[in-house]
Each structure stands twice: as C-alpha cells, then as structure tokens.
C-alpha positions in Angstrom: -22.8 -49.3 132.1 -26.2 -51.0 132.0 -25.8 -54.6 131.5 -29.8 -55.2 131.8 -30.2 -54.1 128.9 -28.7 -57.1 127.1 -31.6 -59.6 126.8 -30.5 -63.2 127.1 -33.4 -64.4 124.7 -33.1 -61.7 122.3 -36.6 -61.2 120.3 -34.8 -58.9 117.1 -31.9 -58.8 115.4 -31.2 -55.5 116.9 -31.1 -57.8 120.6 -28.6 -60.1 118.9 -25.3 -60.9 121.2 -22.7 -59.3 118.8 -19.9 -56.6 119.7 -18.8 -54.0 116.8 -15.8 -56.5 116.0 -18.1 -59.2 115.2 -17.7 -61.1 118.3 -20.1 -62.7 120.3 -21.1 -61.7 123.7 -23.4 -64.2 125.5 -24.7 -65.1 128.9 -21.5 -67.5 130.2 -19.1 -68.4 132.8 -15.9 -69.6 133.3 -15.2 -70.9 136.7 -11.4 -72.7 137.9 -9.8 -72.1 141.6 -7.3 -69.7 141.9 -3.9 -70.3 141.4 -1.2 -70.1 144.8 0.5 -67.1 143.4 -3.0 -65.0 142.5 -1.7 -64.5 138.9 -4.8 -66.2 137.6 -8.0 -64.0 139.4 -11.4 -66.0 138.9 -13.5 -62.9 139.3 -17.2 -63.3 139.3 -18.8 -62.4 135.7 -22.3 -62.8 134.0 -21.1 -62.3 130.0 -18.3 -64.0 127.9 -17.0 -62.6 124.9 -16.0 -64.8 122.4 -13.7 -63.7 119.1 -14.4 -65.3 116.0 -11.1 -64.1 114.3 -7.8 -66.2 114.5 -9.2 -69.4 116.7 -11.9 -69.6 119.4 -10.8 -66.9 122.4 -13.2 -66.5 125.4 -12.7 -64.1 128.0 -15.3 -62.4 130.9 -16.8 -59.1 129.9 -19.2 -56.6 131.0 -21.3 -55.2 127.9 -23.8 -52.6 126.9 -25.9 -51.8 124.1 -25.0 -49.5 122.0 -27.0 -47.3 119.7 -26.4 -48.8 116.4 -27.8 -52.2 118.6 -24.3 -53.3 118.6 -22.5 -54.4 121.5 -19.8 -52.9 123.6 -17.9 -54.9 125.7 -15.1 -54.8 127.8 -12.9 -57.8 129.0 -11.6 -58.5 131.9 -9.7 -61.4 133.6 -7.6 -64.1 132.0 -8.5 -65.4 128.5 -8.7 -68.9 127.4 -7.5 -70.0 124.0 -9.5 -73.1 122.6 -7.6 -76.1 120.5 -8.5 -75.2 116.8 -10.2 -78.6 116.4 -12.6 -78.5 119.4 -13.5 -74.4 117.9 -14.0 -76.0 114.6 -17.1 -78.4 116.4 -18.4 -75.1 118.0 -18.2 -72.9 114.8 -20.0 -75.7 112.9 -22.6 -76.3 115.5 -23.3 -72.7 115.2 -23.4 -72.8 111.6 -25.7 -75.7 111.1 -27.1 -76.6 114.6 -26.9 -80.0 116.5 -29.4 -82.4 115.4 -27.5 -85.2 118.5 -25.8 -84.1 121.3 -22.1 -83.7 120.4 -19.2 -85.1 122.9 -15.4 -84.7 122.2 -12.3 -85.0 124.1 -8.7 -84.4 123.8 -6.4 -86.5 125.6 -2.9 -84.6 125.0 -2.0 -81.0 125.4 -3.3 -78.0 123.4 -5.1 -74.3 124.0 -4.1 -71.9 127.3 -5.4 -70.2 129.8 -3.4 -66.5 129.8 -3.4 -64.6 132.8 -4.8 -61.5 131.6 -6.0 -59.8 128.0 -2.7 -57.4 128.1 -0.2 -58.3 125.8 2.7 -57.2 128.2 4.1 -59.6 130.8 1.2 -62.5 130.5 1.6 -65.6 132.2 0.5 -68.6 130.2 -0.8 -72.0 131.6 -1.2 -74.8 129.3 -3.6 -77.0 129.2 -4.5 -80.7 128.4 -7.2 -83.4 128.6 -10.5 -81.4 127.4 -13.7 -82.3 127.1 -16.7 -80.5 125.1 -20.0 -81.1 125.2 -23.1 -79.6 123.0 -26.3 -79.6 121.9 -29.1 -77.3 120.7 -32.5 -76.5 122.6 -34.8 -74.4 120.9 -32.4 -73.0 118.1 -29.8 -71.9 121.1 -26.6 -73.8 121.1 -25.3 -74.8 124.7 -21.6 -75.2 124.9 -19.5 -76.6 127.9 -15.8 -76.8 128.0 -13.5 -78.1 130.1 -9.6 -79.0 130.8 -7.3 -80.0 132.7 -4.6 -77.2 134.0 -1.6 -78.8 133.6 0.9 -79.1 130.5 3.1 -82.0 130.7 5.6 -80.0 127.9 6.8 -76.5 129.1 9.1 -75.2 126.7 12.8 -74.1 128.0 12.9 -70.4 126.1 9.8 -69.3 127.7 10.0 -67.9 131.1 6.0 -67.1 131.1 4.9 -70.7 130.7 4.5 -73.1 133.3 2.5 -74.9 135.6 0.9 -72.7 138.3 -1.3 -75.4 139.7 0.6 -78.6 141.5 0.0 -81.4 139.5 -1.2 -83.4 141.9 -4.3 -81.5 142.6 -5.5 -82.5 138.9 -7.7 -79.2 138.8 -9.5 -78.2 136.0 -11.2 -75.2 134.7 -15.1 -74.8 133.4 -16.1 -72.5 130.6 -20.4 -72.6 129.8 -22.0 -70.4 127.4 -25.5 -70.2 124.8 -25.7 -68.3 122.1 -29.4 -67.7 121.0 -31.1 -68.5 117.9 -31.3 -65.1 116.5 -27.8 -64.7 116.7 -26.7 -67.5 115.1 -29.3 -66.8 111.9 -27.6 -63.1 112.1 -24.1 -64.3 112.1 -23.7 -67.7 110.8 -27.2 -67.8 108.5 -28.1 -70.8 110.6 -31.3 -72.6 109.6 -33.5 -72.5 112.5 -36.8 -73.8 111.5 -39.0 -72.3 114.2 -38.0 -68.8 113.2 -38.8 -69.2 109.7 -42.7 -69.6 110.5 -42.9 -66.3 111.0 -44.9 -64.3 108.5 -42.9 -61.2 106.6 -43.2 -58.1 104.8 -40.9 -56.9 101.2 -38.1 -55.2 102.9 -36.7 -52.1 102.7 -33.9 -51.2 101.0 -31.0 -50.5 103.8 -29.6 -47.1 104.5 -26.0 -46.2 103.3 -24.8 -45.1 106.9 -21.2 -44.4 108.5 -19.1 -46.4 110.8 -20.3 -43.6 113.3 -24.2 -44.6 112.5 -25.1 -48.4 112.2 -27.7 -49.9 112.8 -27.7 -53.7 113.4 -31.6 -53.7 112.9 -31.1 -52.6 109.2 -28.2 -55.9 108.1 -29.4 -57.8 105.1 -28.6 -60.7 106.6 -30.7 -64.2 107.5 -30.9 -67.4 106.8 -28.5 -68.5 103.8 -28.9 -65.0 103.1 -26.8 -61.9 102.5 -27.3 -59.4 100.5 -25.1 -56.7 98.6 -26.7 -53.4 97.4 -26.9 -51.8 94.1 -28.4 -48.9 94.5 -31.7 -50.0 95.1 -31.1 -53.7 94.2 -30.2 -56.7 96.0 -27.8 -59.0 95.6 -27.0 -62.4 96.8 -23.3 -63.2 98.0 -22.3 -66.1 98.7 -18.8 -67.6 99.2 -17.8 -71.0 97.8 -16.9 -73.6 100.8 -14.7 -76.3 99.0 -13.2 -74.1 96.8 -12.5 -70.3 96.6 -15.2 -68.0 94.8 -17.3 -65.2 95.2 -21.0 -65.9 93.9 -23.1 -62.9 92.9 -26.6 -62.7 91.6 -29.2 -59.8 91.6 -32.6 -60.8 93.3 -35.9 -60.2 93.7 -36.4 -57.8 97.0 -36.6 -60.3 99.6 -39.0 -60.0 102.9 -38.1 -59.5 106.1 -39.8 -61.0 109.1 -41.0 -59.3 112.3 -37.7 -60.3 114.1 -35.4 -58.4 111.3 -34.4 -61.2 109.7 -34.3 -61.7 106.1 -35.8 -64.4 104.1 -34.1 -65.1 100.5 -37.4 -66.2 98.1 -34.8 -67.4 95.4 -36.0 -65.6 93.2 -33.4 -64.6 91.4 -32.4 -62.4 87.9 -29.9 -64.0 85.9 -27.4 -63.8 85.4 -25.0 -65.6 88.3 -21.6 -64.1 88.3 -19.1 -66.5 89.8 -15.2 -65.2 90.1 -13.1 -68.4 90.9 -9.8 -67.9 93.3 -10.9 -65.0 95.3 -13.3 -65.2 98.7 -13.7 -62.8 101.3 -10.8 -63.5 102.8 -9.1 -62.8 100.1 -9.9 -59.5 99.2 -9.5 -58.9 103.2 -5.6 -59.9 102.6 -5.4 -57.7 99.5 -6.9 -55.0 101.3 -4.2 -55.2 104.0 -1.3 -55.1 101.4 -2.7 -52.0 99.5 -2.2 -48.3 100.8 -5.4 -46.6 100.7 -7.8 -49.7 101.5 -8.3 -50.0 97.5 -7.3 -53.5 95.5 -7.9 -54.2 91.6 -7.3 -57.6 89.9 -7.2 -58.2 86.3 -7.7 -61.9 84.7 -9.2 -63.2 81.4 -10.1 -66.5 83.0 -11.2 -66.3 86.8 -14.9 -65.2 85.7 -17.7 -67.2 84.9 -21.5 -65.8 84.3 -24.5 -68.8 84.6 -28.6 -68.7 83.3 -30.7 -71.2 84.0 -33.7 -71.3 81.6 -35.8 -74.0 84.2 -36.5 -77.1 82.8 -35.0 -75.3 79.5 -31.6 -76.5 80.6 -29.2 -73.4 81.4 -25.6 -72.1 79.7 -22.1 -70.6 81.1 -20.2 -68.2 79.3 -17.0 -67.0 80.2 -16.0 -62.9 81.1 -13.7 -62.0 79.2 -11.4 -58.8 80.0 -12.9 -59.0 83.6 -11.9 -56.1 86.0 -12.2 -56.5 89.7 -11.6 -53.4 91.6 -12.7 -53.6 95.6 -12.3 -50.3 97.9 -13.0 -49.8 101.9 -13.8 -46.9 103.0 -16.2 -46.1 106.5 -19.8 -46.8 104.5 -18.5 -50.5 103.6 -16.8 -52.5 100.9 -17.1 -51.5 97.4 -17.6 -54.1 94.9 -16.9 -53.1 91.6 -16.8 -55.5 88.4 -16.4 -55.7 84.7 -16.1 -57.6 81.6 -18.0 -58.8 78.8 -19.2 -62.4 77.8 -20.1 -63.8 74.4 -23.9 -62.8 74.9 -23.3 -59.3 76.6 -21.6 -57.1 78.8 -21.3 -57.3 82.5 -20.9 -54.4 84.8 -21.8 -54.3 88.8 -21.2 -51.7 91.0 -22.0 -53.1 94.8 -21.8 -52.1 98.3 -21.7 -54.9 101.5 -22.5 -52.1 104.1 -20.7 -52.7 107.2 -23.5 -54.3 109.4 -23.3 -57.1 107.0 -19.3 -56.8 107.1 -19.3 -57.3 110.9 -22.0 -59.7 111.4 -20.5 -62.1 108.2 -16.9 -61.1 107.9 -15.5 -60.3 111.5 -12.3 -60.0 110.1 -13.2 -56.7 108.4 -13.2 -55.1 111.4 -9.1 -54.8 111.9 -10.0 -52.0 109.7 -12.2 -50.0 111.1 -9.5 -48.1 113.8 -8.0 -46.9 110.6 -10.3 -46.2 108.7 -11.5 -43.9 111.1 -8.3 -42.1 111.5 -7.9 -41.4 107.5 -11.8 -40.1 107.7 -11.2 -37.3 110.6 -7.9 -36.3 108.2 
C-alpha cells in the first residue's frame, strides 16, 4: 500500500483527494488522549477521510491510488461525527471559499466520537463545547475542529453511551485537515481564481467506460461546470439551490485546461430545459424504491423550455406530455426526456458517466456494490 503516491498539492485532477464513494481523503489529523479503559485508541495517522453523505464523518485512513486516479482508502480508529450546523460552514467553505477567516462555536452538546468504524458493539462519547476555525490560503481550505469530551446528557436506554473521560480533566479532542484547490473545483465547482488563468484546449469528448475502468482524469467537471453527454454533445446540469429542479442545456464543447479541469464558455444552444420538483436527490430516492435501478415520471406541468434571443428579449414555453424516464446501470445514469412545446418537440437522451456521479453526487455511490452484483449475473 503506497501512500507516497498521494500528493498533498495535487497538480491534476487525476491527483485530486477523492475515494470511489465520493469522499474526501486529505492530509489530517486527529489527536485526543486516550481514554482509562483503552476503548478509544489514538493511533498515529497521516490521512483523514471525510464522508460527504448523511452529515460530516472523519475518521484516520491509509489510502492509495488507484488506477482510475481514484482513491482507496481504508479506515481505521474511532470516527467522529460533526454537529450538522458546524458541517454546513465546512461544506460551504468548500463550495465557495473563505474570503475572512471563519470562527464558530457551540456551547451545548452535539456530534460523537465512536470508538471504532464497526457497527457492532461501538462505544459512543458525546461531545460538547466546539470550536471551528477556517480560512482559505491559496485556494486550499484549512479546517480545525475541536470539542470538549464530555456530554452532560447520557441517555438511560443506551448502555454504549457515556463518559469515558472524568469530567474533571475537561479534555478535549483535535481534528486538522486541508483539502486542496483542485479538489474542491473537482467536487464542489469552487471558484478559485488562480486556477482559471491557466490557458486551455477544446476538450475531448469523455469515454463511456465501466465501473471497472474510470478514469478521474476524463470527469466533465470544473468550475460551475458539469456536463452530461449526448453522444458527442455536452450538456450543462445544473441543480436548482432554493428550489428543486434539474436545468439542462446543450453547449458548445467547452475547453479543458492543463490541470483537467473544465472551463464552461457559456456558450450555449437553446433551448434550456428546466423540470421543476425533481433534483438529484430525487431521482437518487426514486432509484432506491424501483427494482431494477430504472424510474419514469409522467406530468403535463413540471417542464419548462427557455430561449433567450440577447438583447431580443427571450420566451418560455411549456412541455407538454413530458416523459421522464432515468435508468442506472454500471456506465452511469441515463437521462432520458420527452415532450413537446408550442414551438417544437423535445427529445434528449443523456448520460452523467459515473466520474461525474461520484465526484458531484456522492450519494450515487450506495449503488455501485449492487450494481456490480446484477452485472456479473
């Protein structure tokens, strides 16, 4: 297991700090003392992992680079569970950088440290009185956490919870990570204005490849950016933020800079499908419900498609008869859409390949263990 080659300071997207199920791996630590019945190990460790699917969880690893230029990395030690609000700073940060340093604190009880990863008699410690603290040098975020391990409410039914420091000792534990600017274009689309001065060539079209063949180096993905295929056209996706939609318009092949990343020229081809009430999650949650990873929605009203004629104004026109069918199989997710509007007929057929999935859409990847499975049947 060669943990050199993970570079710290990645210089390509297919360096970037990511594991297959879209979590991050980054040069970290997380430091407490042990506790007096050795439940809690505080083994040395030069990576962290942290999920980005249900809440902010950070554990030690060790990682490796695997082929596709996706990370593998496996956990050990206890894991700490982050209060949702202080992961919401963190995620945001990540998103859209940290113009100020950023300070927070939380003066009551929330998150846990758990004494290991297994799900099978884990101990769990709360915790109370953190502190974060942030900022961004060079396009890297730096993040510190810390808190307090006590809990001043142990609940009665739970036999696993308690206090396994004295109280009196006020200890605390340390968590310290940075996750680099490439990895934050790659994953959150971050806007990291030293990166975009560098110069770029029309990209390529990616390959179609298996779950068994990625290749993080080929992801249509950078910043504001990420792209569906159509064959051999692209596609912008984006999600809506305050309220639920999928936004899909074909676009002019973007370019892609000598780091991997892809620039989006806005140059689009009208026109801008829009389908109101369903997001990525959504579709994720369908997905989950259906038998054979395939989900179609029907609606007359949900659709909208937009032109904008530049200083000629611009017009909407609802779909009518609109047909959404979305299938996941091992090469991606399979966009499929239908309908017609007063001024003509609408009919896409698109692919988000799974670098994109994993990179964009963590979630996705409670998938891919099955999805597996039904492929070697």
């Amino acid at each position: 297991m060669n943990t050199s080659a993970i570079n710290i300071n990645p210089g390509h997207l297919r360096e970037i700090g990511v594991a297959l199920d879209g979590s991050l791996v980054a040069l970290g630590s997380m430091d407490y003392p042990e506790d007096v019945t050795g439940h809690f190990p505080c083994p040395d460790a030069e990576f962290v992992r942290i999920s980005r699917v249900d809440g902010l969880r950070i554990v030690r690893c060790r990682a490796f680079r695997e082929t596709s230029g996706f990370l593998c990395a496996e956990e050990y030690g206890p894991e700490l569970h982050v209060p949702a609000s202080l992961a919401a700073i963190v995620e945001r940060a990540l998103r859209l950088g940290a113009k100020q340093a950023v300070q927070a604190s939380l003066n009551y009880q929330d998150g846990e440290l758990r004494s290991s990863t297994s799900r099978v008699k884990t101990l769990h410690q709360p915790l109370s009185c953190w502190t974060l603290n942030l900022d961004e040098v060079g396009g890297g975020v730096n993040v510190v956490l810390s808190a307090r391990l006590h809990g001043s409410v142990i609940p009665e039914w739970s036999t696993s919870t308690a206090n396994y420091w004295p109280a009196e000792l006020d200890l605390s534990l340390k968590v310290e990570f940075r996750i680099d600017p490439i990895t934050r274009v790659a994953c959150f689309g971050a806007h990291v204005p030293t990166l975009e001065k560098e110069p770029a060539t029309p990209a390529s079209v990616p390959m179609v490849r298996s779950l068994a063949s990625l290749d993080v180096a080929d992801a249509p993905v950078g910043t504001f950016a990420q792209f569906a295929m159509g064959g051999t056209r692209w596609y912008s996706l984006y999600e809506g933020e305050a309220s639920r939609y999928l936004s899909i318009t074909e676009h002019a092949p973007p370019t892609r800079t000598p780091i991997g990343l892809l620039n989006d020229n806005g140059s689009y081809r009208w026109p801008r499908i829009s389908i109101h009430g369903i997001d990525m999650r959504a579709v994720a949650s369908m997905l989950r419900q259906s038998n054979n990873f395939r989900s179609s929605v029907t609606s007359s009203t949900v659709g909208e498609a937009y032109r904008s004629f530049g200083s000629d104004g611009s017009e909407t026109y609802f779909i009518a008869d609109l047909a959404l069918d979305f299938r996941l199989d091992t090469e991606g997710l399979h966009i499929r859409i239908n309908g017609k509007t007063q001024r003509e007929a609408i009919a896409l057929d698109l692919l988000l390949i799974w670098e994109t999935l994993i990179l964009r859409f963590p979630y996705y990847t409670r998938f891919i263990k099955a999805l597996v499975l039904e492929s070697r049947n």
